[in-house]
C-alpha positions in Angstrom: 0.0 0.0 0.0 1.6 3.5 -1.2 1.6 6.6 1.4 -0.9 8.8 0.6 0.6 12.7 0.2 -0.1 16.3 -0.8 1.1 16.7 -3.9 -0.4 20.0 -5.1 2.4 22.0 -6.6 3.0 24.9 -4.7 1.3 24.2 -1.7 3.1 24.2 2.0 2.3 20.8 2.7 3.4 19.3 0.0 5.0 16.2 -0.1 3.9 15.8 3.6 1.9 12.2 4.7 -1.7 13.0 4.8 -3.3 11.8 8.1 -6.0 8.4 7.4 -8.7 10.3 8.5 -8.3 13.6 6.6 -10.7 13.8 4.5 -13.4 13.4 7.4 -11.9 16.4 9.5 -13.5 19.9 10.1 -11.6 22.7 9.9 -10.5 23.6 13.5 -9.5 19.1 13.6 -7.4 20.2 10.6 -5.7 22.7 12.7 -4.8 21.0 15.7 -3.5 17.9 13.3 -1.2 20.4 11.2 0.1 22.0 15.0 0.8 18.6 16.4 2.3 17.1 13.7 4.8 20.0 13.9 3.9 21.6 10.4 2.4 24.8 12.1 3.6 26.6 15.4 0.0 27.5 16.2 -3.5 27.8 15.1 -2.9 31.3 13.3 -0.4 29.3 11.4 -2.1 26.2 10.9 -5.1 28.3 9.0 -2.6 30.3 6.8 -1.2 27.0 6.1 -4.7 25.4 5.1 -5.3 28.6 3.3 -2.4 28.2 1.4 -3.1 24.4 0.3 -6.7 25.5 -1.1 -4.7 28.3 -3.0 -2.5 25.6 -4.6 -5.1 23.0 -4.7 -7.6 25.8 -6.8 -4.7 26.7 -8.9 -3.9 23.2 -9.5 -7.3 22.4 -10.8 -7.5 25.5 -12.7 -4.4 25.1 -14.8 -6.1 21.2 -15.7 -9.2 22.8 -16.9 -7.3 25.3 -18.5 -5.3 22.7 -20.4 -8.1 20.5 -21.3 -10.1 23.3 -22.9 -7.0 24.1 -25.3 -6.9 20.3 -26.0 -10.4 20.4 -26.8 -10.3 23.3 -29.0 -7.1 21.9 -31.0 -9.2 18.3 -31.6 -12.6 20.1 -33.0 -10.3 22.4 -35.5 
């Protein structure tokens, strides 16, 4: 079985494990698991951190869109 990690480019965590139960945690659960993990110093940090991630991850996705549409365009011409 592979680790699971973040992998957005750009992002603070990435390359970092992601915890089992990530997926399933609010946003302040979030926060505590980034300070005890030692990513963050505090909570402060910890939500700049998570802001951060979303940045990446909504850049991420945007650049895929963005490249499928060209690709699309070049096939129908």
């Amino acid at each position: 079985m592979s680790e699971e990690r973040f992998a957005r480019n750009g992002s603070p965590l990435e390359g970092k494990r992601i915890p089992h139960d990530w997926k399933a945690m609010d946003h302040t659960a979030k926060r505590v698991c980034l300070v005890r993990n030692g990513w963050a110093a505090d909570f402060y940090e910890a939500s700049r951190l998570l802001a951060l991630h979303a940045q990446a991850a909504v850049q991420g996705r945007k650049a895929k869109e963005h490249r499928r549409r060209l690709a699309m365009a070049r096939w129908e011409n």
